[in-house]
C-alpha positions in Angstrom: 251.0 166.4 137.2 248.8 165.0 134.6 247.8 161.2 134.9 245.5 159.6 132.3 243.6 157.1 133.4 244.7 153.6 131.0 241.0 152.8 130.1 240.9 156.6 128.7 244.9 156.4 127.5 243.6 152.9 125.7 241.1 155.0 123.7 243.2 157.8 122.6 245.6 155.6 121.0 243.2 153.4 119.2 241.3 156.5 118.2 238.4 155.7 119.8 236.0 158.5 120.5 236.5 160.0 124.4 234.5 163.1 125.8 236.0 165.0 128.5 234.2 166.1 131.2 234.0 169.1 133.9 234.1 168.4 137.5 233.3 171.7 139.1 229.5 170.9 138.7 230.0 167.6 140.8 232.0 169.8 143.1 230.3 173.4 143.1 227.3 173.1 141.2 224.6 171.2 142.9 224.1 169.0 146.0 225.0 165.6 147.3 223.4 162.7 146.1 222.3 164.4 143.0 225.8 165.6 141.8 227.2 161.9 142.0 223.7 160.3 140.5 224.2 163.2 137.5 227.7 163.0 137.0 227.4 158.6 136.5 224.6 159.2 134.1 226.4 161.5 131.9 229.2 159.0 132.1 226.8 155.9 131.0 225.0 158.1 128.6 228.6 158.5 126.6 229.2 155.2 127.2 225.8 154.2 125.4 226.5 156.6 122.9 229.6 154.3 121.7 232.1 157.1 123.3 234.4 156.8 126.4 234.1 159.3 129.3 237.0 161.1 130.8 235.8 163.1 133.8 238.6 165.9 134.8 239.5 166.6 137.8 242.2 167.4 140.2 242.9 164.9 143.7 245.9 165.7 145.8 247.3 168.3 143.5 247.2 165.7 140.2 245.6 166.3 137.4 243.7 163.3 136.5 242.1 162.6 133.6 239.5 159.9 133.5 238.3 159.7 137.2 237.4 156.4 138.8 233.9 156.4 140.3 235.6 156.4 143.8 237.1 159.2 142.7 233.6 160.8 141.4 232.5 160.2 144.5 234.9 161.7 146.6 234.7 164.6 144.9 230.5 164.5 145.1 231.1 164.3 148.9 234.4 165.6 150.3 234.0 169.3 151.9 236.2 172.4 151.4 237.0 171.4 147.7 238.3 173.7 145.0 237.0 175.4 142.3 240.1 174.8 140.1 240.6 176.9 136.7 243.4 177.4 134.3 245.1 179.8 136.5 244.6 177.5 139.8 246.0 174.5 139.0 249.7 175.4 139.5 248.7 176.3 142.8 247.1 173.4 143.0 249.3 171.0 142.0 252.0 172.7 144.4 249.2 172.8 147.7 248.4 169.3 146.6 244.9 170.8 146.4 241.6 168.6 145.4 238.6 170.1 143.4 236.7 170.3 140.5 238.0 171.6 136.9 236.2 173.9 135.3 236.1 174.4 131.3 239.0 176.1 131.3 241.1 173.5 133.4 239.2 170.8 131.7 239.9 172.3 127.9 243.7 172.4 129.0 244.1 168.8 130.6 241.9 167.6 127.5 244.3 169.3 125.3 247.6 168.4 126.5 245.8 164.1 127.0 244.9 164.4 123.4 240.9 164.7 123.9 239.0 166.8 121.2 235.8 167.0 122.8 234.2 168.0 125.9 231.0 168.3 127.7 229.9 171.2 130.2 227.2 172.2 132.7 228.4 175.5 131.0 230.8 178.1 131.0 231.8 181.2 132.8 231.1 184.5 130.9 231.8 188.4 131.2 231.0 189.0 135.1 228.5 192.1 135.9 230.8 195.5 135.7 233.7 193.8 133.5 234.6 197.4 132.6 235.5 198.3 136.0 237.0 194.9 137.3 238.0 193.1 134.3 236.3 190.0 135.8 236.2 188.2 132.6 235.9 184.3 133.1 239.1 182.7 132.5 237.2 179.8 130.9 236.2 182.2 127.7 240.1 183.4 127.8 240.9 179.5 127.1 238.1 179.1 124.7 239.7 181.7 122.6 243.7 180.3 122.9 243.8 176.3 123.5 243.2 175.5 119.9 244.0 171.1 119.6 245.1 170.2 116.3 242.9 167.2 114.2 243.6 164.5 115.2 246.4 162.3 112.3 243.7 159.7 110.7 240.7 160.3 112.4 237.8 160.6 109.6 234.8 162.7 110.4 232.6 160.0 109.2 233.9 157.7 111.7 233.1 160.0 114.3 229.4 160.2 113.1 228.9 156.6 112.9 
């Protein structure tokens, strides 16, 4: 269910930095061309930065981490996509469902690939009348119980450098 892409499985293991990314803001969050144009920039801007980019997302019910840019724009283009969460992507994986990830989704996959750091359009919150319908976003449930452990030899120096 999850696949790491090997460019993004090559970083991990050499300790090179990687930042995660959402995909729910290529999918739901604004329109085609400028969710595609967005989502590359971000991508080279990490890469400039000296870090490797691991969009998130979910195509034919795998989790993939690391999408290709056909794959980014697929997603940026492809109609009656998914808004995938932490408590969607059984369902998804089973439907062989495509969408976008959103924190929550994209904190677990980054968790369980070994990625420490992520980058957002931003995250769900408390929804109007929480008291009544308990519509709390599932992304600040995952916030507060995926905690990743340090990774073994990595220096924080060597991450500011």
């Amino acid at each position: 269910m999850l696949q790491i892409a090997p460019h993004v499985k090559e970083a991990i293991e050499t300790l090179k930095p990687v930042v995660a990314l959402e995909s729910t803001i290529i999918t739901h969050g604004m329109p085609y061309p400028a969710n595609l144009h967005t989502a590359l920039e971000v991508e080279q801007v990490i890469r400039e930065a000296g870090a490797v980019p691991a969009t998130i997302g979910v195509i034919n019910g795998i989790i993939k981490v690391g999408l290709s840019e056909e794959e980014i724009t697929y997603l940026s283009q492809a109609k009656d996509l998914h808004k995938i969460s932490l408590k969607d992507l059984s369902v998804a994986a089973a439907k062989k469902l495509s969408g976008g990830t959103t924190v929550s989704a994209t904190m677990f996959a980054s968790y369980k690939a070994g990625i420490q750091v992520f980058a957002t359009g931003g995250i769900g919150g408390v929804h109007r009348d929480a008291r009544e319908s308990f519509d709390v976003s599932t992304d600040l449930e995952a916030l507060g119980s995926i905690n990743p452990e340090p990774v073994k030899g990595l220096e924080l120096r060597r991450i500011l450098q």
